[in-house]
Backbone as CSV, one residue per row, in Angstrom:
resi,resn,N_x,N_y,N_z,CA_x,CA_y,CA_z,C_x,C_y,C_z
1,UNK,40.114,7.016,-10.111,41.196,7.078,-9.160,41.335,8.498,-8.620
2,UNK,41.716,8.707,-7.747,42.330,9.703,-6.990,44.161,10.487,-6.763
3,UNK,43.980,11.289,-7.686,45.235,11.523,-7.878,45.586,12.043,-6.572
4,UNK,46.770,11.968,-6.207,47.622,12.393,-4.433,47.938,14.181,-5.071
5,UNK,47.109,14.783,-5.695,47.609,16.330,-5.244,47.342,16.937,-6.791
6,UNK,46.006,17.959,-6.932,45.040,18.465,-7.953,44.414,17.949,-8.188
7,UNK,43.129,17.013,-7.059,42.328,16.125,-7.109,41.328,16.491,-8.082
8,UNK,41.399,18.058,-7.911,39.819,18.772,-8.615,40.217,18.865,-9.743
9,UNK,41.110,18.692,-10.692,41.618,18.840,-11.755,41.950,17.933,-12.703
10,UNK,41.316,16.764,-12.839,41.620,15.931,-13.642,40.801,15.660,-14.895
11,UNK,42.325,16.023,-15.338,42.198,15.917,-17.311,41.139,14.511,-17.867
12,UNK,40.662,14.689,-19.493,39.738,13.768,-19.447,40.707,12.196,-19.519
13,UNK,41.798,12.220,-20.012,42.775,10.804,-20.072,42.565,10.139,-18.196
14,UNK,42.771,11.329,-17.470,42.419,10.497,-15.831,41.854,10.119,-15.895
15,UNK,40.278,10.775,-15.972,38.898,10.195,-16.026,38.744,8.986,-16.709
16,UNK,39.124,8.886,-17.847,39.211,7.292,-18.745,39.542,6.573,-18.120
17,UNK,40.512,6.447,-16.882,41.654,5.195,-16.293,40.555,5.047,-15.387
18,UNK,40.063,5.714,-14.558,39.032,5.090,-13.119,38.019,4.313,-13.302
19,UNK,37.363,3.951,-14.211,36.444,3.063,-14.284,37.226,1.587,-14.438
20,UNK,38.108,1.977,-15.168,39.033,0.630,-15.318,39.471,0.086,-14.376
21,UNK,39.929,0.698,-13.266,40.331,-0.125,-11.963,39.010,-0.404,-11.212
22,UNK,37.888,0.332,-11.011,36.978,-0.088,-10.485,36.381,-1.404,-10.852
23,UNK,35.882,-1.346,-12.017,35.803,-2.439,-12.475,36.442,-3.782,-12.359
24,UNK,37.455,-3.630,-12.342,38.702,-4.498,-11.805,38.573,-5.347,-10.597
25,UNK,37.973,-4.451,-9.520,38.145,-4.847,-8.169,36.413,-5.552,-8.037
26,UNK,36.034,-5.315,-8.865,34.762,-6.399,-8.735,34.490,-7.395,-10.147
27,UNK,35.898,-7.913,-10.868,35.817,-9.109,-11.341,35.475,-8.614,-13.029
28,UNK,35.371,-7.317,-13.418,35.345,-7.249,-14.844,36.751,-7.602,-15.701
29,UNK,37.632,-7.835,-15.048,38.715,-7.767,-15.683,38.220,-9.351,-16.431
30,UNK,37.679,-10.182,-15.946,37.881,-11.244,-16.930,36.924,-11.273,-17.303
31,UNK,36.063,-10.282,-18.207,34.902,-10.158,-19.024,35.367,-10.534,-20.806
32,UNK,34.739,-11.316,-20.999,35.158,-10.987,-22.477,35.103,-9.974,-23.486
33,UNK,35.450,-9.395,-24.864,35.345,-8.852,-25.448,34.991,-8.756,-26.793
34,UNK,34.873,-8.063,-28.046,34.450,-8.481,-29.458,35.350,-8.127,-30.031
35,UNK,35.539,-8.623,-31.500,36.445,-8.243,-32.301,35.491,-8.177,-33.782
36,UNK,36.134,-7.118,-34.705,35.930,-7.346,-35.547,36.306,-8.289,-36.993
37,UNK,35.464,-8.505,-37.944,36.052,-9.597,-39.093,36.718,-9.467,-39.687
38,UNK,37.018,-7.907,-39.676,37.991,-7.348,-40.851,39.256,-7.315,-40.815
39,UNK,39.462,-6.724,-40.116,41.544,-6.837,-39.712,41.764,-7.766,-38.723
40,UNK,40.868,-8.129,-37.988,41.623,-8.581,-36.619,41.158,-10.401,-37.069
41,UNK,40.300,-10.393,-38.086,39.749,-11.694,-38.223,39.306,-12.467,-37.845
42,UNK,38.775,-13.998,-37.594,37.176,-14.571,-36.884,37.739,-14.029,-35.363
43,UNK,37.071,-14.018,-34.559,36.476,-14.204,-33.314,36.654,-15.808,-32.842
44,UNK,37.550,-15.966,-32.179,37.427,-17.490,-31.516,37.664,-17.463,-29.865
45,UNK,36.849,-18.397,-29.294,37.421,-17.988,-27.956,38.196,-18.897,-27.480
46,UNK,38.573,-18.101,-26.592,40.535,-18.858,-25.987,39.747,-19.265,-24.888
47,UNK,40.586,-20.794,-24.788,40.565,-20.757,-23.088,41.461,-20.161,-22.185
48,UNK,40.988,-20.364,-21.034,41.374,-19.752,-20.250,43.327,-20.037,-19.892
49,UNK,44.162,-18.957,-19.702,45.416,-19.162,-19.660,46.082,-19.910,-21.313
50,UNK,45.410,-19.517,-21.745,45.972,-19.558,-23.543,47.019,-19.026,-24.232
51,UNK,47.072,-17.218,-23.487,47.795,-16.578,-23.694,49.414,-17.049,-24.453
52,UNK,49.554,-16.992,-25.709,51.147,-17.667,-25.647,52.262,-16.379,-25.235
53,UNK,53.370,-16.935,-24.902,53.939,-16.336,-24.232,55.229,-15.849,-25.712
54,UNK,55.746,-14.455,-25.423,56.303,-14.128,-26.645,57.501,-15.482,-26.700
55,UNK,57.718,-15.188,-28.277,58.955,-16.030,-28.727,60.235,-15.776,-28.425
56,UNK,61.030,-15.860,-27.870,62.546,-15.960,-28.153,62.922,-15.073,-29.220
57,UNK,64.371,-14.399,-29.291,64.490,-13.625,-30.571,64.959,-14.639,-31.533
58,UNK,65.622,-15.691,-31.005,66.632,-16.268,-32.131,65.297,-17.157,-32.585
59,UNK,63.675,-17.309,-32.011,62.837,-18.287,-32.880,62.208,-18.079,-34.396
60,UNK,62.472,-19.020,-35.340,62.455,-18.663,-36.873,60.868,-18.366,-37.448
61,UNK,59.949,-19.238,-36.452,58.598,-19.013,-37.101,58.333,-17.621,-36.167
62,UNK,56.924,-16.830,-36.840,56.915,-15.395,-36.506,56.026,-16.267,-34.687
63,UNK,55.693,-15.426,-33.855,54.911,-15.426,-33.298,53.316,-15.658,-32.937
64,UNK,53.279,-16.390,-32.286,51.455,-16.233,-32.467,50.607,-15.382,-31.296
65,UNK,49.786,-14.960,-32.097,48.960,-13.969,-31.229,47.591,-14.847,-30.653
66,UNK,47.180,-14.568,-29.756,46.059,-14.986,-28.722,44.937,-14.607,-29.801
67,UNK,43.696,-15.293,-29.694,42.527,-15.473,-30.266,41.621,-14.621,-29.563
68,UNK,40.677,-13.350,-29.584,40.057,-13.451,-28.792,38.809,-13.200,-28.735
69,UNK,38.089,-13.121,-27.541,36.233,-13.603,-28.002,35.350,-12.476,-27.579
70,UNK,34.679,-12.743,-28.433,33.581,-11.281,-28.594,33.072,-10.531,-27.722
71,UNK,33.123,-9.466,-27.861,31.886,-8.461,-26.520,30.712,-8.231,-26.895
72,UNK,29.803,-8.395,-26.296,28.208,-8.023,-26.823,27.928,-6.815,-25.520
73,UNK,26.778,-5.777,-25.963,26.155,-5.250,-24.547,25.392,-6.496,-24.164
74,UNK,24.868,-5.662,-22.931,24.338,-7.104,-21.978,22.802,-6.391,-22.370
75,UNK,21.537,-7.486,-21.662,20.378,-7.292,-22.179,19.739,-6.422,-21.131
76,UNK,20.712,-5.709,-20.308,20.150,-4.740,-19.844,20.384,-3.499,-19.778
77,UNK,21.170,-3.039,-20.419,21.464,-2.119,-21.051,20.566,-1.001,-21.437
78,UNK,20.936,0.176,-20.864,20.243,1.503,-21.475,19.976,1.895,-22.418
79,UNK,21.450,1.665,-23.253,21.847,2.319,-24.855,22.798,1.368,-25.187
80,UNK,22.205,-0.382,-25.716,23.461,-0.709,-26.046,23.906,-0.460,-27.372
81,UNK,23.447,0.231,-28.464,23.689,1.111,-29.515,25.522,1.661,-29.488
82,UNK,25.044,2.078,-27.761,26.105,3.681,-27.580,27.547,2.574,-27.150
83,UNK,27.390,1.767,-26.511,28.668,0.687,-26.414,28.893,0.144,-27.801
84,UNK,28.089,-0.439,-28.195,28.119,-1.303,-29.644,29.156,0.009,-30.652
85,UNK,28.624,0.967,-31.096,29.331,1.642,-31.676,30.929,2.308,-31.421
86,UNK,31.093,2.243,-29.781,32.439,2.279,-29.164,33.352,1.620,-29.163
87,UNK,33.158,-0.022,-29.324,33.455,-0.615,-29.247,34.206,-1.376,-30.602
88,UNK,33.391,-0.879,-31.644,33.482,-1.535,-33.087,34.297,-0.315,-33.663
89,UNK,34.444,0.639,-33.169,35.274,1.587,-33.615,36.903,1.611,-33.531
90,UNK,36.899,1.021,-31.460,38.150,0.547,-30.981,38.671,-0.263,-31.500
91,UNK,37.914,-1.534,-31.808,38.284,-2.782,-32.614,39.143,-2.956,-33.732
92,UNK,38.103,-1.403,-34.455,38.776,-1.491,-36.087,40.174,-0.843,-36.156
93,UNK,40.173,0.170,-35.137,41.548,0.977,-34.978,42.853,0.039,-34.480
94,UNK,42.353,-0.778,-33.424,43.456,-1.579,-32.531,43.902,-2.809,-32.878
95,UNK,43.392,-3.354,-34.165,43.518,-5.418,-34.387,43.653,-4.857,-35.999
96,UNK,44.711,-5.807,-36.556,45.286,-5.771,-37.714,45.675,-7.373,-38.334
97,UNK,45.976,-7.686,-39.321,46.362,-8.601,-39.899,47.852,-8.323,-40.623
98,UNK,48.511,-9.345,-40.674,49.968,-9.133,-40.955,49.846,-7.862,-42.725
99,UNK,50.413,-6.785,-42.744,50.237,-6.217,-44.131,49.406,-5.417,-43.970
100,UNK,48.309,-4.897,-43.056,47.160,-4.284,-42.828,47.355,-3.309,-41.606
101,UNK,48.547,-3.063,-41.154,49.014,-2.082,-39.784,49.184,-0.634,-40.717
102,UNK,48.872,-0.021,-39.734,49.270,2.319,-39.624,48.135,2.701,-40.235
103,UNK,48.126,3.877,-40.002,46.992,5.102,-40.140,46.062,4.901,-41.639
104,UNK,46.904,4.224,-42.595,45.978,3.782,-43.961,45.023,3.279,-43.945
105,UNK,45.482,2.378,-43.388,44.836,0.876,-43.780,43.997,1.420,-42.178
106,UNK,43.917,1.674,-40.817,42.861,2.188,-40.298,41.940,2.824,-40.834
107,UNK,41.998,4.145,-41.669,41.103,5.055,-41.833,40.252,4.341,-42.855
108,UNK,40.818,3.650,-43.843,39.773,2.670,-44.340,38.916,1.587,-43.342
109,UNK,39.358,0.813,-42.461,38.363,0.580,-41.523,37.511,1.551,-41.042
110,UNK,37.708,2.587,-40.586,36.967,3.666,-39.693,35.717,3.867,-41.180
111,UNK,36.155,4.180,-41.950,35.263,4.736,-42.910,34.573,3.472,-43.647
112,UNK,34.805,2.304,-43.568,34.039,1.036,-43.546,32.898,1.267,-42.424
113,UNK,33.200,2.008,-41.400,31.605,2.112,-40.462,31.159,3.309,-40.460
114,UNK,31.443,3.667,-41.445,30.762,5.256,-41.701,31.054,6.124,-40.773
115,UNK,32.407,6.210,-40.220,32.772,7.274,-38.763,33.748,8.314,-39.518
116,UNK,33.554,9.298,-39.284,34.943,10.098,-39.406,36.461,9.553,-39.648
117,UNK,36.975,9.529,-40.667,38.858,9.005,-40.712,39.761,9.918,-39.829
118,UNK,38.851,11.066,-39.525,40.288,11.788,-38.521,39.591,11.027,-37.085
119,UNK,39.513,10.406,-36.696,39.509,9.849,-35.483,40.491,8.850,-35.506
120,UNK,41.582,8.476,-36.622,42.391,7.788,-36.435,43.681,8.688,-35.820
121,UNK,43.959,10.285,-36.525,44.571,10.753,-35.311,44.859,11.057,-34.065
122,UNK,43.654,10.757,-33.540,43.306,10.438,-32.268,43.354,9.263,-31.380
123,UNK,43.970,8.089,-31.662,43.972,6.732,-31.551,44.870,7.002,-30.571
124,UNK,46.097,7.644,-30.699,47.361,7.301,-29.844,47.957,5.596,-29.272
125,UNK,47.711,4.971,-28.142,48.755,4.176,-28.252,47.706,2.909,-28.442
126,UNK,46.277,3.200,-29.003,45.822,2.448,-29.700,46.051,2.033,-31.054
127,UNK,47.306,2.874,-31.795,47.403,2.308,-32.981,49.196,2.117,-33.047
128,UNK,50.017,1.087,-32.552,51.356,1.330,-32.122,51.781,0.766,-33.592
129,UNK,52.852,0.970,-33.882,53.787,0.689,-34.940,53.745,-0.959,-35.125
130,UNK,53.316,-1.807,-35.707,53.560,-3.315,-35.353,53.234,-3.956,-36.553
131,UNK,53.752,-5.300,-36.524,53.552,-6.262,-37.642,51.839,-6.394,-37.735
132,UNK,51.302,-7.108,-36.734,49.641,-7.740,-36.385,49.770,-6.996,-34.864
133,UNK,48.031,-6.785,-34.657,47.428,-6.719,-33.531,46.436,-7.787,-32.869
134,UNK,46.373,-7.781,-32.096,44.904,-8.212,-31.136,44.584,-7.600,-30.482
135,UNK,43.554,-7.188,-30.332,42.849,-6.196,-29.233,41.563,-6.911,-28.888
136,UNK,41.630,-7.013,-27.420,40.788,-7.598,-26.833,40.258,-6.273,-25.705
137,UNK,38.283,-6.320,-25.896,37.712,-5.309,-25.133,37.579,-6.305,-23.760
138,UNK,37.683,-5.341,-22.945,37.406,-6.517,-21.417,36.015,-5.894,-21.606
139,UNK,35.932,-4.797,-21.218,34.387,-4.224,-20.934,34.032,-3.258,-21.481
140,UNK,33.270,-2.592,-21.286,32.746,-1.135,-21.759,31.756,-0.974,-21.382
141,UNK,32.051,1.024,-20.562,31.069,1.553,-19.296,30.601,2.928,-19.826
142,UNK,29.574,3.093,-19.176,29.253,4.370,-19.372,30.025,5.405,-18.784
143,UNK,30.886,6.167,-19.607,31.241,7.577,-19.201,30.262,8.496,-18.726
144,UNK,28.898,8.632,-19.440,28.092,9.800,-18.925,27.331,9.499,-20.203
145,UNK,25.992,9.464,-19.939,24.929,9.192,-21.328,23.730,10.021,-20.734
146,UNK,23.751,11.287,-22.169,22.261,12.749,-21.577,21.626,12.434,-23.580
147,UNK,20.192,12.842,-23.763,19.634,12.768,-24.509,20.218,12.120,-26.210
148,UNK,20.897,13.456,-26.399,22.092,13.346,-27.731,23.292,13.585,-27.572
149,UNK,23.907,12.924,-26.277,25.543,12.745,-26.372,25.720,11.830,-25.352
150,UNK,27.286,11.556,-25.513,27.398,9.893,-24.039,28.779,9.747,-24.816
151,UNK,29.338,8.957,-23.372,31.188,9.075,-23.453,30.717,7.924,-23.119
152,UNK,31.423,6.596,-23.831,31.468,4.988,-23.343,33.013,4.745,-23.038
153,UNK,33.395,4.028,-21.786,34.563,3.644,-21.766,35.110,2.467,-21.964
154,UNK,35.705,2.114,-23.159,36.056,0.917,-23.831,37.743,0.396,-23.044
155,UNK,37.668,-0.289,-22.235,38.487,-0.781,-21.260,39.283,-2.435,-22.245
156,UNK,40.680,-1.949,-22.887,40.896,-3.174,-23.356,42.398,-3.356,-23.453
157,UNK,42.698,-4.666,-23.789,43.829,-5.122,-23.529,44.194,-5.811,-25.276
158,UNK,45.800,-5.663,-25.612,46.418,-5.309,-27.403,47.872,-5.854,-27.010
159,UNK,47.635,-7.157,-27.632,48.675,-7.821,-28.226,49.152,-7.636,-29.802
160,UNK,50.549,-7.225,-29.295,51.167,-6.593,-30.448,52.654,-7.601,-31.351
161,UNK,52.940,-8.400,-32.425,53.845,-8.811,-32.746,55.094,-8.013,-33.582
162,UNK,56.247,-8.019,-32.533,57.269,-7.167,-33.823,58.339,-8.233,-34.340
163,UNK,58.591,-8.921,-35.144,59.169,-10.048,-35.647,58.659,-11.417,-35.324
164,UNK,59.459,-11.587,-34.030,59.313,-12.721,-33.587,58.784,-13.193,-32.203
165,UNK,57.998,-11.186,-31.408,58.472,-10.642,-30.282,56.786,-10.499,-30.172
166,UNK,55.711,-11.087,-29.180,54.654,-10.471,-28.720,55.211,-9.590,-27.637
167,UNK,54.197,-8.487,-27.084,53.961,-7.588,-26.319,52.706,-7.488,-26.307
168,UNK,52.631,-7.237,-24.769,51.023,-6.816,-24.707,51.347,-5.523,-24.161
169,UNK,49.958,-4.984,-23.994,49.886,-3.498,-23.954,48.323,-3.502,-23.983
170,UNK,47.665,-2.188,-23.974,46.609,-2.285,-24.070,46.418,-0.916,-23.338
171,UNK,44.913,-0.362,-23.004,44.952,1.428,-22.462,43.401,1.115,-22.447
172,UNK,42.397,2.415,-21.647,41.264,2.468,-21.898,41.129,3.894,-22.421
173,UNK,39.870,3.619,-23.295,39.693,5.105,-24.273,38.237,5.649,-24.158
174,UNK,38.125,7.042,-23.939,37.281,7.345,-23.133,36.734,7.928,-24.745
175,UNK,35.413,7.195,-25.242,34.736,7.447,-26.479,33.717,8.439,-26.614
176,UNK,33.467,9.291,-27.232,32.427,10.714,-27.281,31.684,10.512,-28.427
177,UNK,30.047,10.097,-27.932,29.757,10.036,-28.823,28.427,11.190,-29.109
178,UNK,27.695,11.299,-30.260,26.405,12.155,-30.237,25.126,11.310,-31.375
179,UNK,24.451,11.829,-30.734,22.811,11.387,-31.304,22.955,11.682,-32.961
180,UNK,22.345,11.239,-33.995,22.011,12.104,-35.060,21.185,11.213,-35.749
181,UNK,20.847,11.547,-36.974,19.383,11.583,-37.168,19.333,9.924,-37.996
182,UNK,20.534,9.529,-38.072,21.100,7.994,-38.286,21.310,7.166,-37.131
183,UNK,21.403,7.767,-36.145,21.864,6.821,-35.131,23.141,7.399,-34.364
184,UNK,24.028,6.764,-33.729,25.186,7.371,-32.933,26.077,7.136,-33.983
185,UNK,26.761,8.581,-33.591,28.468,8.424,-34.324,29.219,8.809,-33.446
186,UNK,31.013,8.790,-33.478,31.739,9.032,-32.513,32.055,10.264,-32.875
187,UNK,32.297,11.655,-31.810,33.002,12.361,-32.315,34.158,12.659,-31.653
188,UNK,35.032,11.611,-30.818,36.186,12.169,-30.391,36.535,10.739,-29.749
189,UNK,37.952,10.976,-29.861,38.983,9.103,-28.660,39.854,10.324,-28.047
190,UNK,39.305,9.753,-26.513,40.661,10.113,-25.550,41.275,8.955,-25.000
191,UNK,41.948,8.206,-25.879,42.972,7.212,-24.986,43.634,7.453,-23.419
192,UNK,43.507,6.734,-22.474,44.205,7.251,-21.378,45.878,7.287,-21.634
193,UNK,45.705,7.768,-20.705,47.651,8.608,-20.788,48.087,8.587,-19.277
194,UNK,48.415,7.471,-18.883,49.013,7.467,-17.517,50.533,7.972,-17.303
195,UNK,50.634,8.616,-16.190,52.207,8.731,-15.682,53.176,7.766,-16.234
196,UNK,54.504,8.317,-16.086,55.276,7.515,-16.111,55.850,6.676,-14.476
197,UNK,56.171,5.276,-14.901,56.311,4.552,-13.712,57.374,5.393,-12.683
198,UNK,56.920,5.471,-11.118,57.624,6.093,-10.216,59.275,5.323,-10.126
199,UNK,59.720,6.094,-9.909,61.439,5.456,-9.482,61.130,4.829,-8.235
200,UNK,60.521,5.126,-7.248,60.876,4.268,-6.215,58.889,4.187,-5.671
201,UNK,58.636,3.206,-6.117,57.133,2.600,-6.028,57.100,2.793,-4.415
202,UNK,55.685,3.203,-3.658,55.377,3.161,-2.755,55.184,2.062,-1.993
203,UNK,54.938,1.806,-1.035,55.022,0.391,-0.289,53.202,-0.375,-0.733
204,UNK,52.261,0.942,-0.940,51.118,0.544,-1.208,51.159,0.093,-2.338
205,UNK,51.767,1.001,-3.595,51.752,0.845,-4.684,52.001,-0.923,-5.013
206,UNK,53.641,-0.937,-4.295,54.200,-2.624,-4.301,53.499,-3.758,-4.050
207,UNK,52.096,-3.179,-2.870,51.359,-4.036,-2.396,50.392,-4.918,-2.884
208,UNK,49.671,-3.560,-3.782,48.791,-3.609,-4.696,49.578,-4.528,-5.995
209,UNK,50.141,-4.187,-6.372,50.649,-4.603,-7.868,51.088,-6.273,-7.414
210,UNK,51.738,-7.184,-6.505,52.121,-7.965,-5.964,51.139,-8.760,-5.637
211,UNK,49.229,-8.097,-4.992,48.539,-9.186,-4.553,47.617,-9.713,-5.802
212,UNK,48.009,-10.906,-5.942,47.298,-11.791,-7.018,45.765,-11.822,-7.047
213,UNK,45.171,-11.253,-6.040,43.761,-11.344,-5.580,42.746,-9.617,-6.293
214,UNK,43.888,-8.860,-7.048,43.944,-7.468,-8.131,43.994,-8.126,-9.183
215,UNK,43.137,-7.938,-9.933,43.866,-7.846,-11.331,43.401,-6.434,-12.314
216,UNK,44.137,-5.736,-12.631,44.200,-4.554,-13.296,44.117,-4.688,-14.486
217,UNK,43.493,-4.070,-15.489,43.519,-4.027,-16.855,44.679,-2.517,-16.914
218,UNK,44.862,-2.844,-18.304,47.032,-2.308,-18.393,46.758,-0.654,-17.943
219,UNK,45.572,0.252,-18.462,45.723,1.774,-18.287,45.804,1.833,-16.591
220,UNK,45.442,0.681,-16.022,44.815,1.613,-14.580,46.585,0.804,-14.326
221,UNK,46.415,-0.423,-14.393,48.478,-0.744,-13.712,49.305,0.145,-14.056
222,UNK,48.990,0.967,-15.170,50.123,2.208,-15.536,49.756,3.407,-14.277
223,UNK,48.428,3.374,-13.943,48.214,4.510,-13.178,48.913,4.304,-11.708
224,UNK,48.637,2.714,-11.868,49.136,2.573,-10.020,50.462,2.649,-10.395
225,UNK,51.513,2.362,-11.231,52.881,2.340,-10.635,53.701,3.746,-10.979
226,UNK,52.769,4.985,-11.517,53.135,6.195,-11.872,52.936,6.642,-10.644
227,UNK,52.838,6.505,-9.378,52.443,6.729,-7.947,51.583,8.110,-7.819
228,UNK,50.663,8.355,-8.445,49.495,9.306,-8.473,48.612,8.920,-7.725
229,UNK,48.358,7.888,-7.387,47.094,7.055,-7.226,46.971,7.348,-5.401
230,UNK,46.379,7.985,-5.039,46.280,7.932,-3.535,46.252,6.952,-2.793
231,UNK,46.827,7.161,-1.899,47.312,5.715,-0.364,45.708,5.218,0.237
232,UNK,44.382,6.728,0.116,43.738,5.684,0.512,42.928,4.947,0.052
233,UNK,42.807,5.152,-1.794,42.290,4.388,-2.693,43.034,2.713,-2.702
234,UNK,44.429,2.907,-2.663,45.288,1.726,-2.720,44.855,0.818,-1.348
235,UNK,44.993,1.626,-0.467,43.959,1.054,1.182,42.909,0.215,0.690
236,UNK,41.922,0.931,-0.031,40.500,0.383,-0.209,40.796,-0.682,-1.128
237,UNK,41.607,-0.728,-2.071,41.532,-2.081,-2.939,42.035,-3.280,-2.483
238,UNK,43.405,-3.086,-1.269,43.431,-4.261,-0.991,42.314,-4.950,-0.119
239,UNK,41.474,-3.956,0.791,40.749,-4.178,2.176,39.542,-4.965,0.912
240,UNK,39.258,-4.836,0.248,38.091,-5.167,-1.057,38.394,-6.360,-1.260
241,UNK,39.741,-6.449,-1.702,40.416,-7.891,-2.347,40.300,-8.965,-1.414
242,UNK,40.649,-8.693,0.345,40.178,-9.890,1.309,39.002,-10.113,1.073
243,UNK,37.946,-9.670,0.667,36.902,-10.245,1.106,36.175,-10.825,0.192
């Protein structure tokens, strides 16, 4: 995306959000994703519009969370190693089982794949306070891949239960990884970090967010309604969406 003013200056959390809307506007948003066995448990796939919708406060049984279905790289792929490992990292940090949520019980996942445990301080609003998770990857892109290093961008969407209460949520996290003499490991998560939503949304902004023919995965919808997003990027997505 194109921020409206210090275009040349954007932090690496920006950089994480733009692939996500791009992607978007040519149909990745309904890509599937993987999960892991461990916290987040089997892998089943939902059909389509499955989604349950949160519970009521006064409802007595807890909530149910959406099922969701695996990401593989595709078979054409450069380095699908360098996704595969981005991806299974996000997984383990973002999807929980009721009793199995916060920084503990992560860093034992993380260190179940032999990665660094301080990369769970780094999670940010990939690891939110909650009963259970789901985290579903839509996609995952190349940030930038040179001999022995490569940033993958793991673009996903995290259903969260607090009693009786789903929320979704979800962010894309811009993954750093390096070569070594085992294979790839991660050495850094920049979760994106979008603005906060504008007080009075632009007419493009409204436009965009309103035409059903967009669909945004959650970091880049945070970007469009924080009104950063330039008028003539917002131009180009709807002029994209007619056609």
């Amino acid at each position: 995306m194109t921020r409206r003013s210090d275009a040349g200056a954007w932090p690496v959390e920006r950089r994480a959000v733009l692939p996500a809307t791009a992607g978007a506007l040519f149909g990745v948003a309904g890509c599937t994703g993987r999960t892991t066995a461990g916290r987040a448990g089997t892998a089943t796939p939902a059909p389509t519009g499955s989604i349950p919708s949160p519970a009521g406060p006064s409802s007595s049984a807890p909530a149910a969370l959406p099922r969701n279905t695996p990401w593989r790289p595709g078979p054409t792929e450069i380095h699908p190693e360098v996704k595969r490992r981005a991806v299974e990292l996000v997984e383990a940090i973002g999807a929980w089982h009721i009793g199995k949520g916060g920084p503990a019980a992560a860093r034992a996942e993380v260190a179940a794949l032999h990665l660094p445990t301080a990369l769970v301080a780094q999670a940010g609003p990939l690891l939110p306070s909650a009963d259970e998770a789901v985290l579903q990857v839509i996609d995952a892109q190349y940030g930038g891949i040179l001999a022995d290093s490569a940033s993958a961008l793991a673009v996903c969407r995290q259903w969260t239960r607090h009693g009786a209460t789903v929320r979704v949520g979800g962010t894309t996290v811009d993954v750093r990884l390096a070569r070594t003499a085992s294979g790839w490991t991660v050495t850094a998560l920049h979760p994106a970090r979008p603005g906060a939503p504008s007080a009075v949304p632009r007419a493009g902004v409204r436009e965009v967010l309103a035409d059903s023919r967009i669909v945004l995965p959650p970091a880049a919808q945070a970007d469009v309604r924080s009104g950063q997003v330039h008028d003539s990027v917002l131009t180009a997505m709807r002029r994209l969406a007619g056609t």
